[in-house]
C-alpha angles and dihedrals in degrees: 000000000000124000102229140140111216133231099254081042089059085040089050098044100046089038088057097037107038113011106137098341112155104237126189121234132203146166133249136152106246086199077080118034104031101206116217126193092255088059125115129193096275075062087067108079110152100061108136110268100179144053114035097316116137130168114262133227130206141165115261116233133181142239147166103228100183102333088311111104107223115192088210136172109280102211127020117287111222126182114200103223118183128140089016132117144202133071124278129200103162147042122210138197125236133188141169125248154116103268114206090206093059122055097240097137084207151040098298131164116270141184107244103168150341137200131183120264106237090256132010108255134203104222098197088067087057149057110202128018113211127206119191127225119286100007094109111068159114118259134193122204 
């Protein structure tokens, strides 16, 4: 018998998980870091730390994108980003809560997932970077 977990599965999972969950969102250059999928947020080093940058929240909703159910940002996510500099080639997604694979103890910030920007920006050339609706996200798939 197959391994799989089925579209209503993916629906269920990510319905009783993420709907409507507020997440935080920063930036980072990847180049750099090099996040794993054993990372957590101490592995991201190169998130900008000058100028007028500041983490960004915004309200998970879902969506079925071609079979597959996505938990993605509802509204546009804009940084304001001036006076700051680095490059940046990645967003990330940050909650809190108490991890049972860390020894916390208690509800903590953790990296729960990243994804590339659609090009690698140089924030000190701009003022605001802009990310559209539903491009940051969780997919299953």
């Amino acid at each position: 018998m197959a391994a799989l977990l089925t579209n209503l599965g993916e629906e269920y999972v990510l319905e009783t998980a993420l709907a409507g969950v507020t997440i935080t969102i920063g930036l980072y250059n990847d180049t750099t870091d090099g996040i794993s999928d054993t990372s957590d947020l101490a592995a991201i080093t190169t998130e900008p730390s000058d100028g007028n940058y500041a983490r960004q929240t915004n309200v998970v909703e879902l969506a079925d994108v071609s079979g597959d159910w996505t938990a993605r940002t509802s509204t546009e996510v804009s940084f304001d980003v001036t006076s700051t500099t680095g490059t940046v080639t990645h967003y990330f997604i940050m909650v809190n809560f108490q991890a049972d694979d860390t020894s916390d103890g208690s509800a903590t910030d953790h990296l729960i997932a990243t994804g590339a920007l659609s090009q690698s920006r140089d924030l000190s050339q701009i003022d605001t970077l802009n990310i559209a609706a539903g491009s940051i996200g969780i997919s299953i798939t």
